[in-house]
Each structure stands twice: as C-alpha cells, then as structure tokens.
PATOR-123844 format. One record per residue (C-alpha): x, y, z; residue in one letter. Coordinates in steps of 0.2 Angstrom, whole numbers, plus 5000, padded with zeros to 4 digits. Layout:
N
XYZa...
END
This chain:
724
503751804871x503851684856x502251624846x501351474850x501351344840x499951214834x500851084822x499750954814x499650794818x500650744801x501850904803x502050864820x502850684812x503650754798x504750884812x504350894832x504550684835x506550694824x506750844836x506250774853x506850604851x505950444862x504250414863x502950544861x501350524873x500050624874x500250774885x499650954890x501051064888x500551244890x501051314873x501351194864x499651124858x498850964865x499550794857x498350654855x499250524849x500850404853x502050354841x503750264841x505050404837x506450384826x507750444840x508350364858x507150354872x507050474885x507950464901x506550394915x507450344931x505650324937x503750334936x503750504941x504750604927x505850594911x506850704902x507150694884x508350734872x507650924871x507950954888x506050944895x505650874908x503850794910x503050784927x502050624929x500450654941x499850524951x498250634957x496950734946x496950904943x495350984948x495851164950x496851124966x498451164958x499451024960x499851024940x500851134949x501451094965x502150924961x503150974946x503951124958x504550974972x505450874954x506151034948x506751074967x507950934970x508250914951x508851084947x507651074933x507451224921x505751294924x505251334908x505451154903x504351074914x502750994907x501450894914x500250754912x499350644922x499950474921x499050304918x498150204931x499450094939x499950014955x501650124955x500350284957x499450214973x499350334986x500750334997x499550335013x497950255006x498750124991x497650154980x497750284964x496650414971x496450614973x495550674990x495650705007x496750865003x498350735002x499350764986x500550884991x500950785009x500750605003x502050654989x503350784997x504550654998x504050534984x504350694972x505850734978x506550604980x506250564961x507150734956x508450684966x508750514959x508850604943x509850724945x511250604954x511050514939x511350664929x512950724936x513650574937x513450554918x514050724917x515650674926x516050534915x515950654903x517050784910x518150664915x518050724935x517250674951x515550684954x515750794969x516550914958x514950964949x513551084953x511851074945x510751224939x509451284929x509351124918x511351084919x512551014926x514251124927x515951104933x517251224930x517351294913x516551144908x514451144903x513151004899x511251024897x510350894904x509750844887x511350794882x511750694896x509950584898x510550454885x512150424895x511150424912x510050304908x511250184905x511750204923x511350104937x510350194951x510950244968x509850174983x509950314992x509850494986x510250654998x509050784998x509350984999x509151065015x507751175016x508851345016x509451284999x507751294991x507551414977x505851344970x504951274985x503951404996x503951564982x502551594972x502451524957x501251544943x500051374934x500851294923x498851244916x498551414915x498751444896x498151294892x496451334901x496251504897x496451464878x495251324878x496451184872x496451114888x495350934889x494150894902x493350744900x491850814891x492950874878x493650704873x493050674854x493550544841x493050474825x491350334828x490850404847x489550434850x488350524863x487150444878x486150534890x485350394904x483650394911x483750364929x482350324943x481550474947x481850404966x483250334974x483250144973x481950144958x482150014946x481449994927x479949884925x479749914908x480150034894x479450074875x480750164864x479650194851x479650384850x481450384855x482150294839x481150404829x482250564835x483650614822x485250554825x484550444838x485550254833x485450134850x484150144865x484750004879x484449954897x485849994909x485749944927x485550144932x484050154920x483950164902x485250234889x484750324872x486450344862x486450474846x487650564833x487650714849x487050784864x485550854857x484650714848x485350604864x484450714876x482650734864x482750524863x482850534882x481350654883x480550544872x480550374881x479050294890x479850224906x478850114918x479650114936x479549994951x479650154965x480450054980x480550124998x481450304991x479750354986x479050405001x480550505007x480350695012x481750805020x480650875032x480150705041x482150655039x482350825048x481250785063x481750625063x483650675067x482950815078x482250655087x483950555087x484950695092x483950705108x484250505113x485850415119x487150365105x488750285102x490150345112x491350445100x492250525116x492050555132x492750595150x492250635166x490550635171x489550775162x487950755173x488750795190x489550935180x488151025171x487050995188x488151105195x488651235183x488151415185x487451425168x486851305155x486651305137x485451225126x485651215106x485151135091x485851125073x485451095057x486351075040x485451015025x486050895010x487050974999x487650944982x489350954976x488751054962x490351034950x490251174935x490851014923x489450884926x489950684927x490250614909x491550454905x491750394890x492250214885x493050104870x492849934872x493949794863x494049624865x495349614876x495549804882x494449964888x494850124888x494150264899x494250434896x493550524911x494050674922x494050534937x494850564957x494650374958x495650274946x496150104955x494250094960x493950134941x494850004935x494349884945x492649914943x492949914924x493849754925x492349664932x491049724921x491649674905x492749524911x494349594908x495849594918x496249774929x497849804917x496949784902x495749924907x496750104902x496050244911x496650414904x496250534916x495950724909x495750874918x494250894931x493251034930x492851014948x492650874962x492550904979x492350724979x490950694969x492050644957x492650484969x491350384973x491450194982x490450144968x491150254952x489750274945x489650384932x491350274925x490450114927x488850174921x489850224904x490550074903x488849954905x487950094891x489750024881x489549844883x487549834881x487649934864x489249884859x489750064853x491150174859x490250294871x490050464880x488850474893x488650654899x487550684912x486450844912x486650974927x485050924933x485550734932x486850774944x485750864955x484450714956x485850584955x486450584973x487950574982x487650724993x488350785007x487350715022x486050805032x486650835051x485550875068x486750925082x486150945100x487051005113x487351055130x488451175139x488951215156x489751365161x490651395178x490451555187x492051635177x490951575162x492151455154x491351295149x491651155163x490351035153x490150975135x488650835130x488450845110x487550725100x487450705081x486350645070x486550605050x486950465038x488650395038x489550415020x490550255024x489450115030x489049985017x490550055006x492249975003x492850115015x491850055032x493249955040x494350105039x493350265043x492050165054x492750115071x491950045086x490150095076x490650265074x491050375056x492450445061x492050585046x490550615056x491050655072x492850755065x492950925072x492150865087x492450725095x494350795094x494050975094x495451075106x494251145117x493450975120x495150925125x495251075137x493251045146x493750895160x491750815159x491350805139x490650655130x490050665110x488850545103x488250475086x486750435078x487050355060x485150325050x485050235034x484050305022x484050275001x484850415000x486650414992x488050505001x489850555002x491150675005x490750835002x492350975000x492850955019x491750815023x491250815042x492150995047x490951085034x489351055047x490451025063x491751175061x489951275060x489151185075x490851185085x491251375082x489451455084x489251355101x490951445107x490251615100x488751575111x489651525128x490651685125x489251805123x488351715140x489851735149x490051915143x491651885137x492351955119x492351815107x494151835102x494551855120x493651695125x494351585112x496351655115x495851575135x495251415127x496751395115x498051425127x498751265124x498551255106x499851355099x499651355080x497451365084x498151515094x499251575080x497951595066x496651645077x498051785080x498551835066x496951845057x496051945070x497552075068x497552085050x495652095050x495952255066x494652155075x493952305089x494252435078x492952535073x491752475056x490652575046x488852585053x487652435048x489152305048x490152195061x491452055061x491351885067x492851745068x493051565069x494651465069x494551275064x495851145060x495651025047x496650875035x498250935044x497851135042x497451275054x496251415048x495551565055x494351695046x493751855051x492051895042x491552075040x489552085037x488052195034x486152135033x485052255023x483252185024x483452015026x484751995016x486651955022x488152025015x489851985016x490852115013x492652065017x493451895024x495351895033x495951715032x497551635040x498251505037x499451375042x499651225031x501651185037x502751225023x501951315010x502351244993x501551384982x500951534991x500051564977x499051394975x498851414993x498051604994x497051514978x496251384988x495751465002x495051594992x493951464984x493651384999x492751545006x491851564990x491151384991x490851375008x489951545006x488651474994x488251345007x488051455020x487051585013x486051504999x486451304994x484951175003x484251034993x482350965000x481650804996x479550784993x478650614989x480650544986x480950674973x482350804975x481550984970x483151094965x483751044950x484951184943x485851364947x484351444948x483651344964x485151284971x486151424972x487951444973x488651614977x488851734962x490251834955x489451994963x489251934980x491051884982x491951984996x493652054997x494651915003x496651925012x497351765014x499051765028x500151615027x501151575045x502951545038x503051345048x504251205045x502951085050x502550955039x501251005025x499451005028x498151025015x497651165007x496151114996x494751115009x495351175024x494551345019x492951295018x492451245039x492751425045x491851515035x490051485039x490251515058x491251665055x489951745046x488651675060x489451745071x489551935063x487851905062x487451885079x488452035085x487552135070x485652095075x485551995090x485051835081x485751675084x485751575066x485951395070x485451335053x486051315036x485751415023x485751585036x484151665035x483751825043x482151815054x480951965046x481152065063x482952065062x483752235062x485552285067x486152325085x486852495089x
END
C-alpha cells in the first residue's frame, strides 16, 4: 500500500492540478486529502458527459451524489451502479456530493432531497445509465483512435481494448468529449455484472476513520464565527424582550442579535458563544405550548382512539363479525415522542454577499434549503450555493418542511451581517422539536372457532407529521396521513380478514413533528406484530405457525419470515432464562423478518442475539445492506428498551444521553443479517430494519414471562419472572 499524501494547498498548485488537468473542485477522495478550494487548471477540462460523473485526464472518475451521505452508504452504492455500466477502474472512483441544482432532483419526488429510503431505487437507472453514456462515448473515441468499429471494442477495468491495441480512459476523455451523445444507451444484462450484488467495502471509510472527513461542524474558515441561539423554553414562545448586557461582556463575545427562533449571541468560538447565551436575560411571551404535559396528551389520545375516525380502510362489516366471533380481543398501545437523537447535532453555517449565499451544512433537504434561503435574504434560488458535507446522522431530522436550523443560520447571518456557524447544543436538539409523534392504537379482534382472525377494528390516534406542511396535499388524502396509518391500513393480514376497517384520529398540538427513521412502521410494525403474537397465543397456535397461515398469499412476507426463523432454529432448544420472539414487517419497498433471542434478569430485558432477513430486491452492496439493518436493530432497540421524551408545564424533561437513552456499545446483541438473492426491483435498505425489531423482542418477552408489553419503552412489571 502506498503512502498517503497531504499536499498543501500551494504544492497542490505548483504539481497535482499540471497533473490532473481540468478544473479542480472540492472533493473527498479517500487517500488523497480533502481539497477546499477550486481553481482554473492549466490543462483541458475533464470529460463530463453529464451531471452525474467525469473522468479526467488521470484516469479518475468522480461520482457526483445527488443525495447526502448520512452513514447509509450511498457514497458507495451509487458510484458502484457508474462503475458497473462504465467498466470504471475501482480504484479510481471518487466521490463528492454535488451542488444543489434542478438536475439533482429526485427522480420520484423532484426535488433534491435524501429520505424515504429512495437513493439506491430512484437512481438505479439514472446511475447507470450515465456510466453508460460515458462509456459509449469512450469506445467510440477509442475506435477512432484505432481506426476500427466500435463493436470491435471491449471495455475493462478503466480501458477500452481491442485486439492488441490498449487506451486508458484518460487518454481517450478529451477526444470523447468532443463527441456528440447517443440518445439511447444499452445497458448490461444482469448476469454480466461484476460489481453490482458483491460486497464491497466504503469508499468514506478512510476518510472517516482518519478524521479528514468534513461534517458540517467541521467547516472553518478565515472571519467565521460561532453562534449558539436562545430559543423559547416552550413551543410557540416568542421573545418580548431581551438585555444583552451580561452577554457582551463575555470574552470573545462580538454580536448578540434577534432572530425569529429567539436570540443569537455570535463569539470568536463555541465556548464564549455558549457563556454569552447563559448570560442573556430573555423575557418571553409563553403562548398555548406552555400548558402542555405528555401525560394529559396521552389520555387525550387514549380518549380519541376509543371514538370514530376517518375511514383509512375498511370492508365488510366488522360488527356483524366480531358479534359473532368465538373469541374477542381487546388492546391498547402506546408509543411516546421520540427524538431523532443524531450523534452530530444541527449546525449550518452561512456567508452572505450581495448577490450570493453560501451554505455549508450536512443538510437532506437542498431544494427546500435554497429556496428558503432565496426568500430570506432576497436573492434569487441559483444564487444561493448550498455545499452539502457529510451528515453525521439524520433519520430525517435533518429534512424538515421548514429547514430550520439552515434558515435559522441564515437570519443569525443577515441580522449581524457576519459569516456564521450556528451549532446547536445536544440539549438544543432535544428541546428543539421535530419528534417523532406520540401514537394510541386501539383495537379489536375477532377470532373464529379455528382461532384465525375473522374481524379487524383498529383506531389510531397522533399528530400528523404532514398537515400544515408543503408536503399535505401529497401524504394527506381524503383527511388521512397516509404516514400515519402505513403498516396498517395496508398490512397483508388486513388484506386476508374479510370485515376490517382502520381509523384515524390526527390532534394538533404545538408540538413540532416529523419523520422519524421509518416514519409510521416504527409504532405500527410494533402495534401490528404484537396484536398477531396476541391472536396466536389465544388461539393456541405457535406464533410462527400462525403467521406462515396468514401469509400464504404473500410470498416474499412468507420468504423472510422463513428464512429468519430457520437461521434463528426457531423451536430448538435455548439456554434456561431466555426465549425468542419474531415479527416480520414490510416497509419502503423492503421485507424484513427478525428473530430476537432474550432474557429478563430483575426487571431488566436483554437481548442477546437478533437473526434478521432481508429482502430488499436486488442487493447493490451486501455489505451496505448487512450494515443497515444492523444499525437499524441497534436504533430501533434504543427506542424499544429505553428512548421516551415527557413533557411537564410545556417543557421537555430529557435533555441528553443520560436521560434519553439510546442503546450502548455493551447491550448490542449478536446480530446475522440473511439477504434473499431477488431480481425484484430494489427497496430500501436504510430503515426497513428498524419496524421489526421492537415486536420481536415483545413478543420473546411474552413467551419468557407471561406479560404482554403493549407500550414503548418495554418495562418489565416488578412481578415479572420467567416461565418454565
């Protein structure tokens, strides 16, 4: 292996840019320093037959992204769909994210965003298709070259051959870019795939591991400074009045102004940012969110659940049906508000001009960024330059319908006038909203007299993370959330119980809400699973047993649900004290099953081991898939176990890792991750792994001790003790 390199910027000039050829941009190539800097080189440009990728004169290849990396491995996976159809030399490929700009916008969605689990489906084709068009263009430079036909050469590794004869594709890209593009490019059968479907290690990795990778925390440059914002202490509050007195007088301390999220105190660095924010005497005019309280939102949805709502779905007629049902069962559930907890906490930081902005920001939402930008400061959308760095963590907290902490950053810059950072504290993020709602479900469920369910009434009840937002018209039908009702209202045993009908409640409280990693399955793959764990045990039936009837019809359900129970020897004997419990759930175009294998040692629930299956359709990365789910487990077990945020007098009570806890290093299981070979097209991968967890470890715990959890975080009753 050869040694890594750091030139200096001047070096850098003096050598690397005669070398490369074309314009340099800033980019994270793993091994080869981070570039912050663009500047016309003395060479041709490189050859960019579209947005997506270029190769220059050196024989790189760089991978435009037009989603964020937040850990999902896409910095990855996309490159791997160019390199497929280009024939691209592995070791060449590198990677940035690229500017906010129309030709980025989602291919379902039209606008520049990350979420949803979409990257690697929304641009299967789009990536391929642009390693395609290059390498057409490619060869047939090459066969001008050689002086043969086209069809004549073969492409690999980086080159294009024919015969005896050999080009690399750096040599060719000048010659290709004078071509004129094909309008339609073929693309390789899938048996001809060497890169597509094999595990294949992050190309972030080395930056990440050596610390040279940039999140947007890390961003620095000469005259920035430092803000910390003092917000209402409730949702809504508003500043009446503020002395900033004490706060001036802090070193370091060299603007205090009013923003419309509060009041902003901007230093020489964090520190004396965060004393001059201590230091401020801030009067506030309260609003409605003072009188809020979690417990009295609780009862209130508890109450809600128990009336009619709108119709998400129904058919035949479920109160002939659970009249005449052998057996009825009766539940209710609960999930609290959640936050999305991010190990980098929100920051943005902004340069104004006169006539341009720059954003520096580890953002999932760039069109909504810009445009937001654009308005606040008068400029047009294209004059606002978003530069998106790496994300350390989302789960779509990071892609809000208001973009807050970006448009926060960049009134702090327009009021002081000053280039700014604003970092938010981890207890700013915990108090600042934009949580995961808090659901009731109630339900109902017949059972014939072979003790399969005949009847289905479920009602939900929780805010909607869409009304008021520029999202409604599209997630809110007929007066439904659709993201509140997923995983019900079109769950695959609903589809197989002839009377059902699902209904929604959707309260408007202060409270700030959103997508949460998995959105609606993260409460109703919990509800839906433990209520078929429940039907099985009154029927006497084994819970794998009963599910395999259910899910005759639904052969890949069936097909996870299979294959994880195998793996996981689900019947075999376990160690005394423990027991397993499954769920299967499909989600953003996934199928997942998990097997948890758990122990409860005075009162405290242990999760020793988790066998997950998985089919996403074609699997891009094995690797980046096993990783996700893996991480999925982990961050759907800290909700399950331990995450809960309360509310008292409007105030939010947790406020860091030590009272809003995650899961910790040593209470992550052993985790095996199966992946169903499938042509299917590609689902997602990045939160698919999170709705199954929770009722499969529920559902162990039942079998274990007898108690039925039907609240989130899991806590044991004190009497609890495990069955024989």
């Amino acid at each position: 292996m050869g040694a890594t390199i750091h030139p200096s910027r001047r070096e850098f000039l003096r050598t690397g840019a005669l070398v490369t050829g074309g314009l340099v941009i800033a980019f994270a190539a793993p091994g080869a320093g981070r570039l912050v800097f663009a500047e016309p080189a003395r060479s041709r440009s490189p050859f960019a037959p579209n947005a997506f990728l270029r190769v220059g004169s050196d024989d790189t290849v760089t991978v435009l992204l037009s989603h964020s990396e937040m850990g999902q491995g896409i910095w990855t996976a996309l490159p791997m769909l160019i390199a497929e159809e280009l024939d691209a030399d592995w070791s060449r490929i590198r990677v940035e994210h690229a500017p906010a700009a129309q030709v980025y916008g989602h291919t379902a969605f039209g606008i520049q965003m990350t979420g949803g689990s979409s990257s690697t489906w929304s641009e299967f084709d789009r990536y391929r298709q642009a390693g395609a068009l290059a390498r057409a263009l490619l060869v047939q430079a090459a066969a001008q070259r050689f002086g043969v036909a086209a069809a004549d050469c073969r492409t690999e590794n980086g080159a294009v051959i024919a015969g005896a004869k050999r080009a690399r594709y750096g040599e060719l890209a000048e010659a290709a870019a004078a071509l004129p593009a094909p309008k339609t490019v073929p693309l390789k059968d899938p048996k001809d795939w060497k890169l597509i479907g094999k595990p294949t290690r992050r190309l972030d990795t080395p930056e990440k591991i050596t610390g040279r990778a940039t999140f947007g925390i890390d961003v620095q440059f000469d005259g920035l400074l430092t803000a910390v914002v003092l917000r209402g202490p409730v949702f809504g509050a508003k500043v009446k009045s503020f002395d900033a007195a004490r706060a001036k007088a802090v070193p370091g301390v060299r603007a205090v102004v009013e923003v419309p999220t509060g009041v902003a105190v901007l230093a020489d660095h964090f520190w004396a940012a965060k004393l001059g924010r201590d230091a401020l005497t801030v009067e506030w005019e309260m609003g409605s969110g003072a009188s809020l309280d979690s417990d009295a939102l609780r009862e209130e949805f508890h109450r809600l659940a128990g009336t009619r709502g709108s119709s998400a779905g129904r058919a035949g007629n479920t109160g002939t049906a659970l009249g005449a049902a052998a057996k009825t069962l009766e539940a209710a559930y609960y999930v609290p508000y959640l936050a999305h907890a991010m190990m980098e906490p929100p920051n943005c930081t902004v340069r104004l001009g006169a006539d341009k902005c720059e954003i520096w920001s580890g953002t999932q939402f760039q069109t909504l960024d810009q445009q937001l930008a654009a308005k606040i400061t008068g400029l047009k959308p294209e004059q606002v330059e978003v530069h998106t760095t790496f994300l350390g963590g989302g789960f779509g907290r990071r892609a809000n319908p208001t973009s807050d902490f970006v448009t926060e950053a960049v009134h702090v810059a327009k009021a002081s006038g000053q280039p700014v950072k604003v970092i938010w504290t981890r207890e700013d993020d915990m108090h600042g909203g934009y949580y995961r709602p808090s659901y009731v479900h109630r339900a109902r469920v017949g059972l014939g007299s072979d003790g399969m369910p005949v009847a289905w009434e479920h009602t939900i009840a929780g805010q909607s993370i869409a009304v008021g937002t520029p999202f409604e018209a599209m997630i809110v039908q007929k007066g439904i959330d659709n993201t509140s009702v997923e995983g019900v209202a079109d769950s695959p045993y609903l589809k197989e119980i002839p009377n059902h009908r699902v209904e929604l409640h959707s309260p408007k409280t202060p409270i700030s809400v959103l997508w949460w990693r998995s959105v609606g399955h993260s409460h109703n793959g919990f509800v839906m699973e433990s209520l078929i764990d429940e039907a099985a045990d009154a029927a006497g039936v084994d819970p794998l047993a009963y599910r395999r009837k259910l899910l005759a019809k639904h052969p890949r359900h069936l097909g996870v649900l299979n294959l994880a129970a195998d793996k996981a020897g689900w019947g075999t004997p376990l160690p005394a004290g423990r027991a397993r419990g499954v769920a299967v759930h499909e989600s953003f175009g996934s199928f997942v099953s998990q097997v948890a294998e758990v122990s409860a040692d005075r009162g405290r629930i242990r999760v020793h081991r988790v066998t997950c299956a998985i089919d996403c359709g074609i699997a891009v990365n094995p690797l980046m898939i096993a990783a996700q789910m893996e991480s999925g487990i982990a961050f759907g077990l800290g909700a399950a176990l331990y995450s809960a945020l309360h509310l008292k007098e409007g105030r939010v009570q947790e406020s860091n890792f030590h009272d809003y806890r995650v899961l910790r290093l040593d209470e992550m299981p052993v985790v095996e991750v199966h992946i169903v070979p499938s042509r299917e097209k590609s689902g997602g991968v990045g939160e698919p792994g999170v709705p199954p967890i929770a009722p499969a470890v529920a559902n162990a715990v039942f079998t274990l001790t007898g108690q039925r959890l039907r609240e989130l975080p899991l806590q044991l009753a004190k009497t609890g003790v495990a069955r024989a």
